[in-house]
PLY file of the C-alpha trace (Angstrom):
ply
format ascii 1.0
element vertex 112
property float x
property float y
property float z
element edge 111
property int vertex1
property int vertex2
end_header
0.00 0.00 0.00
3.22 2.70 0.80
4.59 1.66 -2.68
1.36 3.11 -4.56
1.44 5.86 -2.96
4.83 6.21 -3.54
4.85 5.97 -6.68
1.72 8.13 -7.66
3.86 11.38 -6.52
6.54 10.49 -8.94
6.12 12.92 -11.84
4.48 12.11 -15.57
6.85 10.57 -17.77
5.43 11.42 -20.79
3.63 14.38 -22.48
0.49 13.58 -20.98
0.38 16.79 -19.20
0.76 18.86 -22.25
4.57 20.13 -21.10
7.11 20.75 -23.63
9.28 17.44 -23.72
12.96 16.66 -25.59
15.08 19.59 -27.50
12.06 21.98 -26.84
12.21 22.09 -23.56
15.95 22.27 -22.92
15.49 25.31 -25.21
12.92 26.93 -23.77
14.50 26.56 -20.02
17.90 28.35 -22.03
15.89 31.32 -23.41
16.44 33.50 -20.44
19.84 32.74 -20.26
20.88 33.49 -23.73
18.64 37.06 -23.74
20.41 38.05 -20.93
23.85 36.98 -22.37
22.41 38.86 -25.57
21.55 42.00 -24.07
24.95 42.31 -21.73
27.06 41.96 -24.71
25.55 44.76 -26.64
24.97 47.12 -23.89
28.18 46.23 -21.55
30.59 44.01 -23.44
30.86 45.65 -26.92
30.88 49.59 -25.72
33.81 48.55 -23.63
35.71 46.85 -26.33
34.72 49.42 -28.76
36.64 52.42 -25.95
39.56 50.15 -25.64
40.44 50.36 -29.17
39.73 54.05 -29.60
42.18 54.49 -26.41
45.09 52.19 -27.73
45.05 53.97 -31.02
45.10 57.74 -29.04
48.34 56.18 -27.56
49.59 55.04 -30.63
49.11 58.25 -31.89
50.51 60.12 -29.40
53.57 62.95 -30.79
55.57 65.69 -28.80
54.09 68.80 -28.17
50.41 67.08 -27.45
48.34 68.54 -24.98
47.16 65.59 -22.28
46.22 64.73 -19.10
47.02 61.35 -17.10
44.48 59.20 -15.17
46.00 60.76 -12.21
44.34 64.13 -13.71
48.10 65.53 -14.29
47.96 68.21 -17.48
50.52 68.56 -19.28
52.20 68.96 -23.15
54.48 65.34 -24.38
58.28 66.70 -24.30
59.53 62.84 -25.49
58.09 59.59 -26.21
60.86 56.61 -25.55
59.05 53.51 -26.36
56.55 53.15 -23.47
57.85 55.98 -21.11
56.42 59.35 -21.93
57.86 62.86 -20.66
55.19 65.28 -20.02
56.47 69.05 -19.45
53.91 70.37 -16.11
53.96 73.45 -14.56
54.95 76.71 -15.97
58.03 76.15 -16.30
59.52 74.17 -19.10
61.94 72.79 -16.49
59.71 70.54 -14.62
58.86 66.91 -16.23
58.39 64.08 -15.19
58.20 60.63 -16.75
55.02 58.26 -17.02
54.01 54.92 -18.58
52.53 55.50 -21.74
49.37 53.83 -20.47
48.77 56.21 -18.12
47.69 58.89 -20.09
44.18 59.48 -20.10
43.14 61.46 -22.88
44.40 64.07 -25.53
42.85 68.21 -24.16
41.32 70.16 -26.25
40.84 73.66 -26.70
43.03 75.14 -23.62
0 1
1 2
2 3
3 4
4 5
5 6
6 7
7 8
8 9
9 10
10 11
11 12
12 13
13 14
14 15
15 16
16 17
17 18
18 19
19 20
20 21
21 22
22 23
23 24
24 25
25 26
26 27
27 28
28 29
29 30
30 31
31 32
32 33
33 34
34 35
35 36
36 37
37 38
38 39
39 40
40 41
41 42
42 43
43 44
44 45
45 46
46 47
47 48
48 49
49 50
50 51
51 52
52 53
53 54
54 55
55 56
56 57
57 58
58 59
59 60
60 61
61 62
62 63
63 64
64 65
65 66
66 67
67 68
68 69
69 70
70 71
71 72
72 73
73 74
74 75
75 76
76 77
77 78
78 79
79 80
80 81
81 82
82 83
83 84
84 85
85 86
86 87
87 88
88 89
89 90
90 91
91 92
92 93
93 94
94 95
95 96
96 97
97 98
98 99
99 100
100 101
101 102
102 103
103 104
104 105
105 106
106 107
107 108
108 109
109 110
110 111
């Protein structure tokens, strides 16, 4: 008498029920997933890739006498470029530089 009972909570094993069965279902249960995956690749994944190339060719581009600014938010103009160290002139002065990874630099200014 415990095994009937035991066995009528098992679930259906066919498509009695009307739910989807097979290659169907596995899809259907993957739909959310692969929206989401969708939708984070064009609003996070390719912006981000697409700034990353703009920003490596800036640096490639970079030439003495450019006007920039660092991620550290130091302004300055590019005295020399020596393959990845760059010497920015700051201050007043043309007789203060200092020397930062080429990497570093944030952005060219404009204008100023």
């Amino acid at each position: 008498m415990f095994l009937d009972k035991a066995y009528a909570m098992a679930p259906p094993t066919g498509g009695a029920d009307g739910a989807p069965q097979g290659i169907g279902a596995m899809l259907s249960s993957f739909m959310p997933l692969i929206l989401i995956f969708v939708i984070f690749y064009f609003l996070l994944i390719r912006p981000q890739q697409k700034k990353a190339k703009e920003h490596k060719e800036m640096l490639d581009n970079i030439k003495k006498g450019d006007k920039v600014v660092t991620s550290g938010g130091i302004y300055g103009f590019v005295d020399a470029i020596e393959g990845d160290i760059v010497t920015l002139k700051i201050g007043i002065k043309d007789d203060v530089k200092i020397k930062i990874g080429r990497s570093y630099i944030a952005g060219l200014r404009t204008g100023e």
